[in-house]
N, C-alpha and C positions, 0 to 999 in steps of 0.2 A: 678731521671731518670724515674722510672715508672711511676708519675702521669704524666711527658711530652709523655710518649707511651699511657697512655689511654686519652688523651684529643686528642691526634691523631687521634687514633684508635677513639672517638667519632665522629668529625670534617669529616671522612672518611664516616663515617656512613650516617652524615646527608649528605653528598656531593653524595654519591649513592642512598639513597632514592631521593634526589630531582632530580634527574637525569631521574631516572626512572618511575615516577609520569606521569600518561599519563597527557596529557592536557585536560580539559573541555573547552578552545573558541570552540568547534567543533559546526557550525550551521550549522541544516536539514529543511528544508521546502520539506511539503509532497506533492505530484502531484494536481495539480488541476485539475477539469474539466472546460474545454471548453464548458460552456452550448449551444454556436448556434450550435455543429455540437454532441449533441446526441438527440436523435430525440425516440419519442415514442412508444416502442414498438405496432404493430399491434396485438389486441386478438386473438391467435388461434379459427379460426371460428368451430372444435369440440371442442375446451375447451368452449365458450362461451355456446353452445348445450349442453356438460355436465354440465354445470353453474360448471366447475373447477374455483378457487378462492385459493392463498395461498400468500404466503412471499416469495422469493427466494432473497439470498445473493449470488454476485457472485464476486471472489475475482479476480481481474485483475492486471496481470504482466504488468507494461506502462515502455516502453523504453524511453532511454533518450531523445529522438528525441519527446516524449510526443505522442506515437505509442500505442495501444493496439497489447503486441505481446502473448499474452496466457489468456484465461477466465477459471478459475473452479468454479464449483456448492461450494458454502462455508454453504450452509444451503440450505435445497430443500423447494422448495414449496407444495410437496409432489405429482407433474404432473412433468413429463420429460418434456413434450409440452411447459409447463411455463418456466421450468427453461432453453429449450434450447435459446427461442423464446427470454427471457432475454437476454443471456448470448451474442446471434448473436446480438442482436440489440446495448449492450454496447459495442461491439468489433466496430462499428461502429463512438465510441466517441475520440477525440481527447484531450489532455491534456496540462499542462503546467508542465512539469517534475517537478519530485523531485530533490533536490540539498544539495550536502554537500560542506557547505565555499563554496557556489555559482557556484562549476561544477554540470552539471547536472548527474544525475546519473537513470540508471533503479531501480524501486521500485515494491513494490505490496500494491493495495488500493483497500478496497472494494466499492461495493454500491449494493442499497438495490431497488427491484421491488416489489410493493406491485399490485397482482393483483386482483380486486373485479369487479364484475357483475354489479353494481350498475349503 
């Protein structure tokens, strides 16, 4: 009679762990960009006078509608002028959403302005 209570009590066990095991099928596909509708940022005509030059990262909230609906500075270029000039000119770009199991879904993606004088 007890080894039929622990083969139970086993049988039980593995019946709740598999139960509870989240699932891994879950697929993500991250936003894309729409390359025809971002378009080049213009150089601040006093940052070019300053010859300001830097990197600005800026991380973008894209809805699912593939909307730009929030910019933050995620790295500065170390010019506010640069990184706003970025940040307005990405809010301009359009996406192809990010999706889980193929709903789309709002996500955050960055991208990268590299500005030079050159």
């Amino acid at each position: 009679m007890r080894l039929k209570i622990i083969t139970i009590s086993i049988a039980v066990s593995l019946l709740i762990g598999a139960c509870s095991t989240p699932s891994n099928n879950v697929i993500t596909t991250r936003a894309k960009t729409k390359p025809s509708t971002c378009g080049r940022p213009a150089y601040p005509r006093a940052s070019l006078v300053a010859k300001e030059t830097g990197v600005v990262d800026v991380s973008l909230h894209i809805s699912k509608e593939g909307r730009v609906i929030e910019t933050k500075i995620a790295s500065s270029s170390g010019h506010k002028r640069l990184d706003s000039t970025a940040a307005q000119a990405m809010r301009a770009c359009e996406f192809v959403p990010a999706t889980v199991n193929g709903v789309a879904v709002d996500s955050w993606e960055k991208m990268r302005w590299i500005w030079r004088t050159e």
